[in-house]
Structures are given as structure tokens and as C-alpha cells.
Chimera marker file (.cmm) of the C-alpha trace (Angstrom):
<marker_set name="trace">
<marker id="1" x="43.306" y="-13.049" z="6.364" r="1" g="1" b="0" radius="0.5"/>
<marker id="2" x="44.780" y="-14.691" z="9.293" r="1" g="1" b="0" radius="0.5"/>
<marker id="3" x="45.152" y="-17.417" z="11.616" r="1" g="1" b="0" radius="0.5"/>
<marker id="4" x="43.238" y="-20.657" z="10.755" r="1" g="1" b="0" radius="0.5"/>
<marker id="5" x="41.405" y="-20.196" z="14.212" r="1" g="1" b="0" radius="0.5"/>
<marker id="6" x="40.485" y="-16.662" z="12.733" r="1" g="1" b="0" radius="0.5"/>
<marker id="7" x="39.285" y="-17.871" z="9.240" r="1" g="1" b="0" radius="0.5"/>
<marker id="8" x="36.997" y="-20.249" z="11.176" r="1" g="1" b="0" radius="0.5"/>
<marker id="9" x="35.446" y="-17.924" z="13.777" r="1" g="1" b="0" radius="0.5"/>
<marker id="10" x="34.506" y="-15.956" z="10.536" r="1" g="1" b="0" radius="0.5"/>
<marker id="11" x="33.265" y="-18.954" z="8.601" r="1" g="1" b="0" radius="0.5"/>
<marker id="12" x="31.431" y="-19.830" z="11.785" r="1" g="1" b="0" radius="0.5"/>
<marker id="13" x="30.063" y="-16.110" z="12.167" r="1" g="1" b="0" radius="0.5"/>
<marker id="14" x="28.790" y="-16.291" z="8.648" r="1" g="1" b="0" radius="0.5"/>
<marker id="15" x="27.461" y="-19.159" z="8.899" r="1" g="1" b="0" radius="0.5"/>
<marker id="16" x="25.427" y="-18.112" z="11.667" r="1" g="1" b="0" radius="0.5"/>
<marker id="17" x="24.320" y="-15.220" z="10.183" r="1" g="1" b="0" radius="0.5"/>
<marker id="18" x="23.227" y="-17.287" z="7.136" r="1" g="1" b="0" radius="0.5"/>
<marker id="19" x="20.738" y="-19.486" z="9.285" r="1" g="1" b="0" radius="0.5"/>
<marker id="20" x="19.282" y="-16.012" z="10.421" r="1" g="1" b="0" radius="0.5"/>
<marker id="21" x="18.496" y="-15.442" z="6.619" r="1" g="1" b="0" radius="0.5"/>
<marker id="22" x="21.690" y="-12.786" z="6.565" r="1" g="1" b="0" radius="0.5"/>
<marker id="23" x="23.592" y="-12.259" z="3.965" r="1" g="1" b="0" radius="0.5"/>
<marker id="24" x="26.934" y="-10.163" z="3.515" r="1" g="1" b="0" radius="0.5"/>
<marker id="25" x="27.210" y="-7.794" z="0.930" r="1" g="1" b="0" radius="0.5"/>
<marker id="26" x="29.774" y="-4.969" z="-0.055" r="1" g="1" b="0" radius="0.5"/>
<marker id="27" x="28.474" y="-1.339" z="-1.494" r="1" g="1" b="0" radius="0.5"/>
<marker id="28" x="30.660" y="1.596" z="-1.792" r="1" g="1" b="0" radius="0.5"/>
<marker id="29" x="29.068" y="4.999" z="-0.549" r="1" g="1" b="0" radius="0.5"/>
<marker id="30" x="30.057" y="8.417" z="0.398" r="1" g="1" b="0" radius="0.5"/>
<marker id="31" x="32.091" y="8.784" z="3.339" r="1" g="1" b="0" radius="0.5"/>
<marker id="32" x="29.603" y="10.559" z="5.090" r="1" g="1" b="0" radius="0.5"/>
<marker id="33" x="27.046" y="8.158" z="4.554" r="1" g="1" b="0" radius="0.5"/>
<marker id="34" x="28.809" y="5.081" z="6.081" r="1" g="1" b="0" radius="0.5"/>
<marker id="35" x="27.355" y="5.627" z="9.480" r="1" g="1" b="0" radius="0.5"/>
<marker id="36" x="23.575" y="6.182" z="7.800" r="1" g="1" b="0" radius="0.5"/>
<marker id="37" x="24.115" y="2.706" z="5.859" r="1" g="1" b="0" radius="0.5"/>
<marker id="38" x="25.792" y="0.720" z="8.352" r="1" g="1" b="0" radius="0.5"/>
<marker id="39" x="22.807" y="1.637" z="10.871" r="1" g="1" b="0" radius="0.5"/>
<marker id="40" x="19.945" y="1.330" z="7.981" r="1" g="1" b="0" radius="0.5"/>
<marker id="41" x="21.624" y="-2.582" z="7.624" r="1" g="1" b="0" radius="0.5"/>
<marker id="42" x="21.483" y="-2.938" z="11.080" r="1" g="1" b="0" radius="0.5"/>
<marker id="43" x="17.722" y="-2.065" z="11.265" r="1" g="1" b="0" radius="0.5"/>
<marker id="44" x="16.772" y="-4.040" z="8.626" r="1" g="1" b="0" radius="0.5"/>
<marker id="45" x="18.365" y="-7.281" z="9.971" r="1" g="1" b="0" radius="0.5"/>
<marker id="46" x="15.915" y="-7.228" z="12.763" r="1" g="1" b="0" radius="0.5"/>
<marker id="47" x="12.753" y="-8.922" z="11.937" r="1" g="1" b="0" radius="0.5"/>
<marker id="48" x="10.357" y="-6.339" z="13.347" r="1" g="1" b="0" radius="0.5"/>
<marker id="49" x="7.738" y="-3.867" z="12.522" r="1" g="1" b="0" radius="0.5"/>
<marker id="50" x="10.474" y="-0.504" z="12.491" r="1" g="1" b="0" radius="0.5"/>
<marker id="51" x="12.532" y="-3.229" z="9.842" r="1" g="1" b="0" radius="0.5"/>
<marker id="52" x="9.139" y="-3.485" z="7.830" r="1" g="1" b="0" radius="0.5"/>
<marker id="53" x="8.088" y="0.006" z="8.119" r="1" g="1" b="0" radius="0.5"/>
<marker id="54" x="11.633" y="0.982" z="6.980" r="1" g="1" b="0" radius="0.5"/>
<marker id="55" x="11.656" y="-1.281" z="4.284" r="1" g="1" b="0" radius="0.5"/>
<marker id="56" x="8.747" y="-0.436" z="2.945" r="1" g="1" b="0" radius="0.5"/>
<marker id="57" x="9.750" y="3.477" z="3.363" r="1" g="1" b="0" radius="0.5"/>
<marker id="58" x="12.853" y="2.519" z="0.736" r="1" g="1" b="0" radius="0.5"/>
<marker id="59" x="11.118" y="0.463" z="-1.572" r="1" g="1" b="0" radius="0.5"/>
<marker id="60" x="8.716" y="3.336" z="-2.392" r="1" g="1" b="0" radius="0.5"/>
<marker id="61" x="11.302" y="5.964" z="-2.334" r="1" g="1" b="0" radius="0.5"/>
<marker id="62" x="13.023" y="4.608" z="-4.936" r="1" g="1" b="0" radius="0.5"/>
<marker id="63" x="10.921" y="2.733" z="-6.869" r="1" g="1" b="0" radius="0.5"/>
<marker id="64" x="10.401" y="4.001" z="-10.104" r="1" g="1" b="0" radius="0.5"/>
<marker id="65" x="6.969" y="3.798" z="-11.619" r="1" g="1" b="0" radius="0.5"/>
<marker id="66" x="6.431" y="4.025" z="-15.769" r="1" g="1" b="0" radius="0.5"/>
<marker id="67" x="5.037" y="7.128" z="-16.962" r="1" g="1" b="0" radius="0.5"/>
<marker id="68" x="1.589" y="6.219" z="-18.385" r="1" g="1" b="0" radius="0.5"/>
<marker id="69" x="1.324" y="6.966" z="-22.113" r="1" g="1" b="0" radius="0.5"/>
<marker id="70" x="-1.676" y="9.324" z="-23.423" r="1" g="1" b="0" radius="0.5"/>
<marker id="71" x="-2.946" y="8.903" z="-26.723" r="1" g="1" b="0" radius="0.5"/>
<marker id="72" x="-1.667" y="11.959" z="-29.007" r="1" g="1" b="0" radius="0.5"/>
<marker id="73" x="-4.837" y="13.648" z="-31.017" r="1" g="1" b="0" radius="0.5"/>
<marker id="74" x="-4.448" y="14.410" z="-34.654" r="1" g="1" b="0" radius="0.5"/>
<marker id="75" x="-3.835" y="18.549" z="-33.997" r="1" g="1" b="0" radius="0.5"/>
<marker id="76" x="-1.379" y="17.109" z="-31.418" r="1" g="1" b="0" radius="0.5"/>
<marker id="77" x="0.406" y="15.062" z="-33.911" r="1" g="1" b="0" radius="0.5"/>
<marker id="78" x="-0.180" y="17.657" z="-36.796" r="1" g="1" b="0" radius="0.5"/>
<marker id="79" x="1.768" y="20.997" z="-33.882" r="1" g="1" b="0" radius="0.5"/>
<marker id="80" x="4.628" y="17.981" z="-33.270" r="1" g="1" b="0" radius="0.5"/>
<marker id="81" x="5.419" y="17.691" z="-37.174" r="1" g="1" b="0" radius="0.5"/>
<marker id="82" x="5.678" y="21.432" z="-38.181" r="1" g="1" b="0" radius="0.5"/>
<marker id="83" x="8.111" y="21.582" z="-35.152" r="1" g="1" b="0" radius="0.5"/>
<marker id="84" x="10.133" y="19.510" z="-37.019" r="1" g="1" b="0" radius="0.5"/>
<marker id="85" x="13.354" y="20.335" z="-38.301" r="1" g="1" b="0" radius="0.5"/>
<marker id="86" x="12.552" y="19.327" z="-41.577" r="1" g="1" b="0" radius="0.5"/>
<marker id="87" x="9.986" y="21.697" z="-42.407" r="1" g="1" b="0" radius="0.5"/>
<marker id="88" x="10.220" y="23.551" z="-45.769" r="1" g="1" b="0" radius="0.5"/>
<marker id="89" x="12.817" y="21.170" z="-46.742" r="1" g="1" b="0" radius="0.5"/>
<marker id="90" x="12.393" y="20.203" z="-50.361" r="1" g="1" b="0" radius="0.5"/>
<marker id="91" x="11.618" y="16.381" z="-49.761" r="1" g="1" b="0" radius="0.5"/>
<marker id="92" x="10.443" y="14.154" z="-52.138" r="1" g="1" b="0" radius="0.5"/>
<marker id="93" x="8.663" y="10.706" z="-51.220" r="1" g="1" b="0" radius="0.5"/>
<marker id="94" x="7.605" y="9.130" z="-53.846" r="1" g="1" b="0" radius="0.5"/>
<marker id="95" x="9.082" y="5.885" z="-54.648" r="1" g="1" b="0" radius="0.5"/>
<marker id="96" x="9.987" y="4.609" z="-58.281" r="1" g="1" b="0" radius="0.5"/>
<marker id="97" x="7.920" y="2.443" z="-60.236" r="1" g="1" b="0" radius="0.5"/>
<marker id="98" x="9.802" y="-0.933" z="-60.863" r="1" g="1" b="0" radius="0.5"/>
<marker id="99" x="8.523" y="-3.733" z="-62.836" r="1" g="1" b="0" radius="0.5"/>
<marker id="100" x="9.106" y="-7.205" z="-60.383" r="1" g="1" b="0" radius="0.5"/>
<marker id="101" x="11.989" y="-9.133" z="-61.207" r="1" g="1" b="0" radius="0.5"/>
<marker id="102" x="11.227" y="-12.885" z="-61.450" r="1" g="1" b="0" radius="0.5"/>
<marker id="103" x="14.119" y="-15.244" z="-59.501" r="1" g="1" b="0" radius="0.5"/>
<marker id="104" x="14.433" y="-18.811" z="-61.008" r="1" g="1" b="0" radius="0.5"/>
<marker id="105" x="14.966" y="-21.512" z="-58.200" r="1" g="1" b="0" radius="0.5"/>
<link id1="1" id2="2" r="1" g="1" b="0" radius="0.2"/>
<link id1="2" id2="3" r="1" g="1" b="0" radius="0.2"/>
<link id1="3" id2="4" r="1" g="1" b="0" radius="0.2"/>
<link id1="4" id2="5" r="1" g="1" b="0" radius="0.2"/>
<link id1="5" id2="6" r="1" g="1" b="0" radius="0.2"/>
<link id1="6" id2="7" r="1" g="1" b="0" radius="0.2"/>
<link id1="7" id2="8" r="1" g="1" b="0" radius="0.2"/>
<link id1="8" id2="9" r="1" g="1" b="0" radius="0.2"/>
<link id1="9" id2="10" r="1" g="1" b="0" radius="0.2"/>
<link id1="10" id2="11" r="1" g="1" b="0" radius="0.2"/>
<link id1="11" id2="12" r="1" g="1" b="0" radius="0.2"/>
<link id1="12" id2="13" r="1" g="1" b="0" radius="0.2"/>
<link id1="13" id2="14" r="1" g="1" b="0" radius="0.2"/>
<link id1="14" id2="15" r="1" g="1" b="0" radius="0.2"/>
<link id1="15" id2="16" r="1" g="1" b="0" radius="0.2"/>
<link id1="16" id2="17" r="1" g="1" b="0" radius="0.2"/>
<link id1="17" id2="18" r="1" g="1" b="0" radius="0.2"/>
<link id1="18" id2="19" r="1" g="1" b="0" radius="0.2"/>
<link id1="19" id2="20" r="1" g="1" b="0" radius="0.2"/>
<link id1="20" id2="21" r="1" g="1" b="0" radius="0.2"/>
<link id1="21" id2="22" r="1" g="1" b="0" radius="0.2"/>
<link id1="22" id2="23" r="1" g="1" b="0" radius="0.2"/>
<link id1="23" id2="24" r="1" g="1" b="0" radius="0.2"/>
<link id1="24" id2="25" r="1" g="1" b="0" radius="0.2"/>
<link id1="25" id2="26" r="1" g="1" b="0" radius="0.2"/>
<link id1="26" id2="27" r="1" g="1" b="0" radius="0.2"/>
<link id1="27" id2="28" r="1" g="1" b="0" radius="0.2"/>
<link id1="28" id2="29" r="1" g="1" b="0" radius="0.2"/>
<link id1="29" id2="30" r="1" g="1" b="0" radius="0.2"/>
<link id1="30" id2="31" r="1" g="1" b="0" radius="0.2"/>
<link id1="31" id2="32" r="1" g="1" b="0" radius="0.2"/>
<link id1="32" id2="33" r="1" g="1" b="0" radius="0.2"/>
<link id1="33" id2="34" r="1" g="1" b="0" radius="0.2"/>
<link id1="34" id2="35" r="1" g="1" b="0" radius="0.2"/>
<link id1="35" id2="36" r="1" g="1" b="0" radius="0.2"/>
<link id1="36" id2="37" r="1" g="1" b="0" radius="0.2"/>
<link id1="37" id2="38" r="1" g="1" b="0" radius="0.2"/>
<link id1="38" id2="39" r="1" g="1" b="0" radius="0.2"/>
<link id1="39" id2="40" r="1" g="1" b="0" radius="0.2"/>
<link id1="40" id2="41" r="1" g="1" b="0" radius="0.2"/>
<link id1="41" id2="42" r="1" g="1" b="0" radius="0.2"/>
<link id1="42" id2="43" r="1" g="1" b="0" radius="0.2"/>
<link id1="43" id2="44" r="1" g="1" b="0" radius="0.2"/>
<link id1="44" id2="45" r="1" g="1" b="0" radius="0.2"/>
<link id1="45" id2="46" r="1" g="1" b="0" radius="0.2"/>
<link id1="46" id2="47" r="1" g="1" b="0" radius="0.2"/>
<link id1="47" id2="48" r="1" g="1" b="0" radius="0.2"/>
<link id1="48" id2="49" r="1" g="1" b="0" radius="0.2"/>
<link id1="49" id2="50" r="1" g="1" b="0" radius="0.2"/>
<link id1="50" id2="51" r="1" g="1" b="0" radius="0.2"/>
<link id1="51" id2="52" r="1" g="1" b="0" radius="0.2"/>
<link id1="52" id2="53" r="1" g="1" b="0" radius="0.2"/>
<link id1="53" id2="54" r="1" g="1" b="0" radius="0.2"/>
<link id1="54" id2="55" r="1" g="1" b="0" radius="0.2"/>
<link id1="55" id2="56" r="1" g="1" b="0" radius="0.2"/>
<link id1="56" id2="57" r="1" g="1" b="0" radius="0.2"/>
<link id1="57" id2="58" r="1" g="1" b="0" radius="0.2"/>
<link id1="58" id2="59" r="1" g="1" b="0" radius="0.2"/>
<link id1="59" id2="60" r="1" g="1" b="0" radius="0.2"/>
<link id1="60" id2="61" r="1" g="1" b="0" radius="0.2"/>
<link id1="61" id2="62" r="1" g="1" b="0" radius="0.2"/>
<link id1="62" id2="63" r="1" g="1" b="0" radius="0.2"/>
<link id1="63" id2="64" r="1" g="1" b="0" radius="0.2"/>
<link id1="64" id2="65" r="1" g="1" b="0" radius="0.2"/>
<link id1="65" id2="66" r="1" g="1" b="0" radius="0.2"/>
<link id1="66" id2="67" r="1" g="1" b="0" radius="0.2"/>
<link id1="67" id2="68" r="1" g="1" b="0" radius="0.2"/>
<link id1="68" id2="69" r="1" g="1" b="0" radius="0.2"/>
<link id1="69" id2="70" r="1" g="1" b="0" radius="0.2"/>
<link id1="70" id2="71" r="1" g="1" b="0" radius="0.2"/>
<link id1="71" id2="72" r="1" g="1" b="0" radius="0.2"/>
<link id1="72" id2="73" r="1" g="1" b="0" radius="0.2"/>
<link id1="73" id2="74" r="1" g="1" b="0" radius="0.2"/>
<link id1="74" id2="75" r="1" g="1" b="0" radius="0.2"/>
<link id1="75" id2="76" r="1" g="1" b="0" radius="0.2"/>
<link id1="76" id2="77" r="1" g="1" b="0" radius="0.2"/>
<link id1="77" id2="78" r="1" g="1" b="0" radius="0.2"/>
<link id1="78" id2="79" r="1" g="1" b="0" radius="0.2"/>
<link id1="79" id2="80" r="1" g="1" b="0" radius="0.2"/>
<link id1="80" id2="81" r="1" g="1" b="0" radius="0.2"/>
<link id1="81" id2="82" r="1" g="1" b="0" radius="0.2"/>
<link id1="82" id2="83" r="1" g="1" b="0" radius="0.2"/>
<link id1="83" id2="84" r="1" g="1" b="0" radius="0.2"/>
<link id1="84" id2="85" r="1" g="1" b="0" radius="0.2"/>
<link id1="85" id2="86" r="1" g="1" b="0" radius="0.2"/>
<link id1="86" id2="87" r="1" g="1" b="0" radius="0.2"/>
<link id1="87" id2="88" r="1" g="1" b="0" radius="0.2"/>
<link id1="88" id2="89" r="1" g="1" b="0" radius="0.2"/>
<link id1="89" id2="90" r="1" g="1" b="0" radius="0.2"/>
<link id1="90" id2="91" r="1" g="1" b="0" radius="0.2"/>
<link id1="91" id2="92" r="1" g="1" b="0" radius="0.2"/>
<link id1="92" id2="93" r="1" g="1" b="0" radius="0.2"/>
<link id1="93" id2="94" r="1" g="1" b="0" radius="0.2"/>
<link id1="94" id2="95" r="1" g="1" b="0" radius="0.2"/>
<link id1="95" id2="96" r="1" g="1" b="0" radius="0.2"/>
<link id1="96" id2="97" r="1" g="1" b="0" radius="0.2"/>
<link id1="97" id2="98" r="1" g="1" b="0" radius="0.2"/>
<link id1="98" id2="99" r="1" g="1" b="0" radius="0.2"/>
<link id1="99" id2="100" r="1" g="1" b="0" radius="0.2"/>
<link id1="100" id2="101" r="1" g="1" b="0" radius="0.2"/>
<link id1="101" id2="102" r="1" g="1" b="0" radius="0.2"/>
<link id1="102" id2="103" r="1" g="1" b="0" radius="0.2"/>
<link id1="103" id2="104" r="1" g="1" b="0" radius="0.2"/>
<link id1="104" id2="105" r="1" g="1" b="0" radius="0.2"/>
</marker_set>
């Protein structure tokens, strides 16, 4: 890195940072979206209402929400199976008859 008196005015800046609630972290992005990020990290390391506004902008933009499941109706069901692949293929689905085999322990 450097000097020791470097390697402690970092350690010292970090620290400070730190006792802020800061934290450093490293994320690789598109060239020209280094200037967007850098001043988006900047925002949100204010404690203010433009930090919470912003913050709560992101979280909802990219929040993903689960698709809520419908229950299919038998016609529904019935139209998805004779789209199948398998249809008019000769299949047969009936299992054998075996007598049950008796294991001595």
C-alpha cells in the first residue's frame, strides 16, 4: 500500500467511517455508471430524508415480489394435457400384479 503513516491514516479513516455506521464495499459496474454509483453511495451515507426517500425508491425497484398462484379448474387442467406432447402416444399404465414377497429378519 504504502508508508506505515499511510496504512494508518486509512485504518484511522475507516475506522471513522465505521463509528458513522459506514461500511466499505467493492462492486464492479459499467464504466459509465461509476459516476451514477459513486454519487447514489454518497447519498445514501447521509442520514436524511433524500437518503430515505432514495432508499426506499431502490428497494422497490428491485424488489421482486412472487407471482401469486391461481388454482387451475378441471377444463384448465384437461386444455394443458392434450397440449401435451404425449398425446396419441400408445402408453400403457397399468402396473403388474405381483404377489408380496415375505423378508425373514
Amino acid at each position: 500500500m504504502g508508508t506505515t503513516a499511510q496504512k494508518r491514516a486509512t485504518q484511522q479513516y475507516r475506522e471513522r467511517a465505521a463509528s458513522r455506521g459506514l461500511t466499505r464495499c467493492e462492486v464492479l459496474v459499467r464504466s459509465e455508471d461509476r459516476d451514477l454509483i459513486r454519487a447514489l453511495a454518497r447519498c445514501l451515507g447521509e442520514d436524511g430524508p433524500q437518503a430515505a426517500g432514495l432508499r426506499e425508491t431502490i428497494v422497490s425497484a428491485i424488489e421482486t415480489k412472487p407471482q401469486p398462484t391461481q388454482a387451475l379448474s378441471g377444463r384448465e387442467i384437461w386444455a394443458a394435457l392434450r397440449r401435451s406432447p404425449l398425446v396419441g402416444a400408445d402408453l400403457n399404465f397399468e402396473r403388474e400384479h405381483c404377489e408380496p414377497r415375505f423378508v425373514d429378519l
